[in-house]
C-alpha positions as CSV (number, residue, x, y, z in Angstrom):
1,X,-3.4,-26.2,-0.6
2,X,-2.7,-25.3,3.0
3,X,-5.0,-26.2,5.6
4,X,-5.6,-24.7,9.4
5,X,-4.4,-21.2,10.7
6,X,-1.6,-21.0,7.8
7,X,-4.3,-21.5,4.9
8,X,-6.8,-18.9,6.3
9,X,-3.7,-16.6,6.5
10,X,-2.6,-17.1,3.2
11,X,-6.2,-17.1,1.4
12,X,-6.3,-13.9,3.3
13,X,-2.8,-12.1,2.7
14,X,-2.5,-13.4,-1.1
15,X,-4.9,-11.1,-2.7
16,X,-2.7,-8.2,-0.8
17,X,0.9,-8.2,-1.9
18,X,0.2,-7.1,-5.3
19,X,-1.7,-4.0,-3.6
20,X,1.3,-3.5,-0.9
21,X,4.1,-3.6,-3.8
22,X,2.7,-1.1,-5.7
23,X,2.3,0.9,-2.5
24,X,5.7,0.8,-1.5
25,X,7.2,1.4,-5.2
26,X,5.0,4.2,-5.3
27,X,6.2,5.5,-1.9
28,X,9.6,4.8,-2.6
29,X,9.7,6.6,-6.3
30,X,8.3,10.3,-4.3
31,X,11.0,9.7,-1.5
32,X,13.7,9.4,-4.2
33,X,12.5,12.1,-6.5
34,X,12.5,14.2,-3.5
35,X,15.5,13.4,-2.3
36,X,17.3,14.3,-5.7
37,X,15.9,17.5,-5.7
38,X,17.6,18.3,-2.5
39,X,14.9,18.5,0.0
40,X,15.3,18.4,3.7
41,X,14.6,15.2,5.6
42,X,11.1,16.5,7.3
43,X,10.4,17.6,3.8
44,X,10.9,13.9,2.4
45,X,9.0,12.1,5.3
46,X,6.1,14.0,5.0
47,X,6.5,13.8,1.3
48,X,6.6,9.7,1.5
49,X,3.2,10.0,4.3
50,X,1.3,11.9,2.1
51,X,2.2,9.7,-1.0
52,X,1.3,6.6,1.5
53,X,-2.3,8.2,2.1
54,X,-3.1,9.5,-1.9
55,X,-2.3,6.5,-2.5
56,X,-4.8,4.7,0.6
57,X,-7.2,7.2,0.0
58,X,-7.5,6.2,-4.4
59,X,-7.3,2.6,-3.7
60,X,-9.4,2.1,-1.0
61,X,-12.7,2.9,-2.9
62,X,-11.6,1.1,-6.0
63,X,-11.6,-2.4,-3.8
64,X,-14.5,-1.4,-1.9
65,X,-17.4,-2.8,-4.9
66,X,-15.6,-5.9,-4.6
67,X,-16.3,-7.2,-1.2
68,X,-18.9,-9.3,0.2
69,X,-20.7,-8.4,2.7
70,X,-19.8,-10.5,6.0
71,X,-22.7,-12.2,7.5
């Protein structure tokens, strides 16, 4: 186990990347569908930030019953 600065990060950041990979997959598979049906480029980046916050927006609530409160 890592100790100091690097352990705090990495209890921190661990419990993350599962969340962010399925984020960016997401992301990545509406930009791509997009883009093979021919839309324009303002199309697809609006497309690919509206995907980013659906998905923010549905996750967000199903990780908040799981935190502790800080004291």
């Amino acid at each position: 186990m890592m100790k100091g600065a690097a352990g705090r990060i990495t209890e921190w950041v661990r419990p993350h990347v599962p969340e962010a990979s399925d984020g960016i997959l997401t992301s990545a598979g509406i930009c791509e569908g997009f883009a093979g049906a021919g839309a324009g480029t303002k199309v697809l980046i609006f497309a690919g930030f509206a995907g980013l916050v659906a998905g923010t927006l549905a996750a967000g609530p199903a990780a908040w019953p799981g935190r502790s409160p800080s004291s």
